[in-house]
C-alpha positions in Angstrom: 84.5 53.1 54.5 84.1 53.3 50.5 82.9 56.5 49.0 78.9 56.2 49.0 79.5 55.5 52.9 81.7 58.2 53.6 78.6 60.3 51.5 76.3 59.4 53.9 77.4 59.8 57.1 78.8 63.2 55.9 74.8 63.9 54.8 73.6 62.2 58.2 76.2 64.9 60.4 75.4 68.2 58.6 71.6 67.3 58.4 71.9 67.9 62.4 73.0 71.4 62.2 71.3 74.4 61.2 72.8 75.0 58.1 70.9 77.7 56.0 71.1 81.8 56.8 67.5 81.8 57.5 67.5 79.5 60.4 70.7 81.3 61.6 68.6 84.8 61.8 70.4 86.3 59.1 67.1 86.4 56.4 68.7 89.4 54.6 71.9 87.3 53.9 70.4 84.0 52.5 70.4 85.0 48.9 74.2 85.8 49.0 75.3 83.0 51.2 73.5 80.7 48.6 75.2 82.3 45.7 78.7 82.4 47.7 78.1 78.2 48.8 77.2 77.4 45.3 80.7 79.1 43.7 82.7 77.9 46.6 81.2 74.1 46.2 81.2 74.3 42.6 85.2 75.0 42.5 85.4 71.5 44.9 83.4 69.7 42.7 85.2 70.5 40.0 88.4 70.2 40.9 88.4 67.2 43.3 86.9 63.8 43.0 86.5 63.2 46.9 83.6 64.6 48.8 84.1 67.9 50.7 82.7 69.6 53.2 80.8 72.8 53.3 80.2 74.6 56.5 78.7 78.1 57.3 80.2 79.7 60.7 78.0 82.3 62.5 80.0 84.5 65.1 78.3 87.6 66.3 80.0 90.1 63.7 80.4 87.5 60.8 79.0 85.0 58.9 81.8 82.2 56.9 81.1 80.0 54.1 83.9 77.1 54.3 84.5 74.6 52.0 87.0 71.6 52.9 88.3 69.5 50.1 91.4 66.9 49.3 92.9 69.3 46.6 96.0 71.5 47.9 95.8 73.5 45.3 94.7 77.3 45.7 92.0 78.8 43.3 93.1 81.9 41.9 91.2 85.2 41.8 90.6 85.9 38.1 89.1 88.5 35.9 86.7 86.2 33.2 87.0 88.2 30.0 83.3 88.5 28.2 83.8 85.7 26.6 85.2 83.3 28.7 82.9 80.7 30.0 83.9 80.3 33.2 86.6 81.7 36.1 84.4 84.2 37.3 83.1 82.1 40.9 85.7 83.5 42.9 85.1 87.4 41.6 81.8 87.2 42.6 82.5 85.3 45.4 85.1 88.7 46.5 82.0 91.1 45.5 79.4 90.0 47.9 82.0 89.8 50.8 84.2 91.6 53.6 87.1 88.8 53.3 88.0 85.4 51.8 91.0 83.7 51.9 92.6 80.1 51.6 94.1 78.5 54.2 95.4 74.3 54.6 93.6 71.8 55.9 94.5 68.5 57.5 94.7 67.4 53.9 93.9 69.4 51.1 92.5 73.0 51.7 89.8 75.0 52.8 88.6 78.3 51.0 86.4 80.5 52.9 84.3 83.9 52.7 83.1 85.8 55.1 80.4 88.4 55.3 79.9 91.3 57.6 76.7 90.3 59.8 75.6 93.8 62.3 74.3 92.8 65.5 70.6 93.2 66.3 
């Protein structure tokens, strides 16, 4: 399967599933989530040159943003100085939630955020 194939059958599989806050019943968490998927997909695009995966994973107490890419490498957490043009994804990304973390994936690695959700 070449790379525009790959592309869409990843597009065709995640169309399936719910996939934005709102349609999750967490309205009050949509803007964040956006904010925290953009960051999160930004680093994969910038850093690898396969596809990756994004994923949002509702439990009853949490919601987690997840993104799956080839690159092994983990982001760091830095502090962008004022004038720095970038490095500043993952700060905000730490700001808007309870936890995030790294952890391996079948190849590469996934980086993931998760924000508090309180039961209706």
């Amino acid at each position: 399967m070449d790379l525009a194939q790959r592309r869409l059958h990843h597009r065709r599989r995640t169309q399936r599933r719910p996939s934005h806050p709102r349609r999750l019943g967490l309205h009050h968490l949509g803007d964040s989530t956006a904010l925290i998927a953009s960051e999160l997909a930004t680093n994969a695009v910038r850093y690898t040159s396969t596809p990756f995966q994004l994923r949002l994973i509702r439990t009853e107490y949490s919601l987690t943003c997840e993104v799956i890419d080839d690159n092994s490498t983990s982001p760091q957490l830095r502090h962008a100085d004022d004038t720095d043009e970038g490095g500043r994804g993952l700060f905000i990304t730490s700001q808007l939630t309870e936890n995030w973390g790294v952890r391996p994936a079948r190849r590469g690695k996934a980086i993931w955020a998760e924000q508090a959700v309180h039961p209706a």
